[in-house]
Structure formats: C-alpha cells, structure tokens
N, C-alpha and C positions, 0 to 999 in steps of 0.2 A: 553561426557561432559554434564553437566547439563546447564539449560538454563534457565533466570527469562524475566519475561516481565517487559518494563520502559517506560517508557513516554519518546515521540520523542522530542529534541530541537532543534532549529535552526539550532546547529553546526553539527548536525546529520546526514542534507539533502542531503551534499554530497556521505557520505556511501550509502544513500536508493538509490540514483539516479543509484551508480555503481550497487546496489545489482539491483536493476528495472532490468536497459540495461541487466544486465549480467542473470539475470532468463529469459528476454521473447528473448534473440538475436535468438534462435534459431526456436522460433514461427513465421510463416509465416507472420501473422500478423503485430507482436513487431514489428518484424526485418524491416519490410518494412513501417509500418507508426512513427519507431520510429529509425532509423537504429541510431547506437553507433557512432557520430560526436561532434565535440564540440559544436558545433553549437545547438545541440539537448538537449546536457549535460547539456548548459546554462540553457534550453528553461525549461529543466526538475527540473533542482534547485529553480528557479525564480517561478513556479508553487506549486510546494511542499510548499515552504517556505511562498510564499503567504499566499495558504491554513492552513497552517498550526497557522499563526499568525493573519487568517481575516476570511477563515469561518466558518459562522455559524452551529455549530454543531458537528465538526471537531475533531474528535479526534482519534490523531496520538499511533501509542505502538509499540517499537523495540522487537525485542527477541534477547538479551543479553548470548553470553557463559560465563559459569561460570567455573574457576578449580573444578574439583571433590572434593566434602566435602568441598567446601570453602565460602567465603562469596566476594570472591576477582573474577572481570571479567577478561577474557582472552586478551590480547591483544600482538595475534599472528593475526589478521585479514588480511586484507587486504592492499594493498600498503597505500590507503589512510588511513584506520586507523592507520596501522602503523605511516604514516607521522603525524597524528594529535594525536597521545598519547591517542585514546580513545582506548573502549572494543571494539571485537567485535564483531557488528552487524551483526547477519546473516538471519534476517527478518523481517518485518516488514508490519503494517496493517494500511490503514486510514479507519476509520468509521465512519457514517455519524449518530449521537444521533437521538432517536425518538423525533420529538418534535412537540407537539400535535398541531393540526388547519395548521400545515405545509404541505403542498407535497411537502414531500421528493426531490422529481427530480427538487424542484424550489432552494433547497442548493447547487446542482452538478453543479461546472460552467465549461461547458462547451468551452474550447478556441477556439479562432480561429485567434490567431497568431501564430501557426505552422512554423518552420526555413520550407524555401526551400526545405530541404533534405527531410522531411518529407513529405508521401502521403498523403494529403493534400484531395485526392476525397476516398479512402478509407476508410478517417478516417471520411468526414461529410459522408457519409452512415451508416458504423458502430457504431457508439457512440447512434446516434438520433434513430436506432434499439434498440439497450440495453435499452435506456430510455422509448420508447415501450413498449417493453415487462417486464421492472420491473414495468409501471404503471398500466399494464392487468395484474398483476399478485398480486400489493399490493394494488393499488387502491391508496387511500390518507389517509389510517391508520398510524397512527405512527409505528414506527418499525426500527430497526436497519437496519445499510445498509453498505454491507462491500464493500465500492467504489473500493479498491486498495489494495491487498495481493501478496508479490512477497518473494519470498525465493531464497539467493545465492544458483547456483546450487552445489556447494561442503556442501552444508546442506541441500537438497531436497531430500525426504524419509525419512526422521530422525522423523516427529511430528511436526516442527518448525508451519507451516499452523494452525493444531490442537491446538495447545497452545497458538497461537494469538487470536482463536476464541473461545476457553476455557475462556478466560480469561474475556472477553465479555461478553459471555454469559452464560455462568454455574458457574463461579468461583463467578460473583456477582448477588445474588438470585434474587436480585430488578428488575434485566431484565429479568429475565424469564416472567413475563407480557407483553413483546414484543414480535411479531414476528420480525424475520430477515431476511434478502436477499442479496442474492452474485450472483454474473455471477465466472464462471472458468475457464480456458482457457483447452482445451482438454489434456494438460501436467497436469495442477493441481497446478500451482505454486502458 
C-alpha cells in the first residue's frame, strides 16, 4: 500500500502515543523508562499535544496508508483508529525547524513530571546525554532536528522512517541549506 505524509492534529496524538509504546515496548530502554500503563499513556498524550500546539518550532507529519491507486486512506488501523473513524497512521515524525540565533536544545523541553511507573534516574541520565552530544556535534547552527521518529511495528522495514525524513528534507529544496540531526535507537525505528 502506498503511503502520503500529513500534518499531525490534535485528534492524532492518541494514535502516535499507541504507535510510540508499541515501536519502542520492546527496547530496553522504551520499555523501562516508558513501560505501556495508562498512567504513561496519559503522560505521553498531554506531552505531544502540548508540543504540538505550543512549541516553538515544532513540526509534527503522520505517514498515512493509502488504497492502491487511490486518493482514499486506509482505515483498517488500529483499534483506536478504528474507534475514531480516522486513516491509518502508521508513523510519525516531530521536528524541531531551524531557526536562526536559536540553540536548538533550548526548543527541546525536557519533563520532569514523569508517572511513577516511569524510570525516572534512567531517563535524567539519558535525555541530558543526547543533548550532549547533539550540541558537540551541531554546535548552535541552525539545522533541522528530528526529536521523535517511531513507526508501528506491523509497518517497520516498509520506508515508512525514510519517507518522513524525505519529506523534510529532500522533498522541499529550501532545506537543503540546513543541516540535520537525529539520534536512533539500535532497532531503527
């Protein structure tokens, strides 16, 4: 099946949340500073949905299946899609815009109201490493920055990753004047 990119909305953030838990459950990582509770689930929509409507820079892009040859999206998805009569979503990118006189790592907000469930000393080690190493690595140039890439694992191997990041950055010329930066997790999702 073919697949377009779209622009994330509000009523979106529950699919990305399922599609998150369900690409990293089985990273050692995901699993343990993000384990699948509702408590999490909350933690994980209330975040997104913030970002997505307050910061700066922020821009969200689904990867939408399409019927073969059609102009019409799939909605054989997921239970929640299903329940909510959307297409669907089988990945999704947040990225953070270049935007000049910025560092970058001062748009990434950082939480630290974490549910319980959540490892909580794991995750303030990890996080403030990655901001490390993307600021020895970009310095304070403008540059795209792909914060959060997660693809449902019944569409990982497909391109879904590739086509988010196509879309960004080769699909529209005018950022090819950017560099860009991701982390990955050793899966790839």
């Amino acid at each position: 099946m073919p697949f377009k990119v779209q622009p994330t909305v509000l009523a979106d953030i529950p699919i990305l949340v399922d599609i998150y838990l369900a690409a990293f459950r089985t990273n050692a990582f995901g699993g343990a500073v993000f384990p699948d509770t509702p408590a999490v689930r909350q933690w994980w929509t209330a975040a997104l949905s913030h970002e997505l409507s307050h910061q700066k820079g922020a821009a969200f892009y689904n990867l939408v299946e399409y019927a073969a040859g059609t102009d019409t999206p799939t909605f054989s998805g997921n239970d929640e899609q299903r329940q909510t009569g959307g297409p669907t979503i089988v990945a999704f990118a947040k990225w953070l815009r270049p935007m000049e006189g910025v560092d970058p790592q001062d748009a990434v907000e950082i939480p630290t109201d974490l549910p319980p469930e959540c490892d909580g000393e794991l995750f303030a080690r990890y996080f403030p490493e990655l901001s490390r190493r993307h600021k020895m690595c970009m310095g304070t140039r403008a540059h795209w920055y792909l914060e959060l890439l997660a693809t449902h694992p019944s569409h990982q191997r497909r391109g879904a990753a590739s086509q988010l990041v196509n879309h960004v950055l080769v699909e529209n010329s005018a950022n090819a004047r950017f560099d860009a930066y991701l982390e990955a997790s050793p899966e790839g999702h």
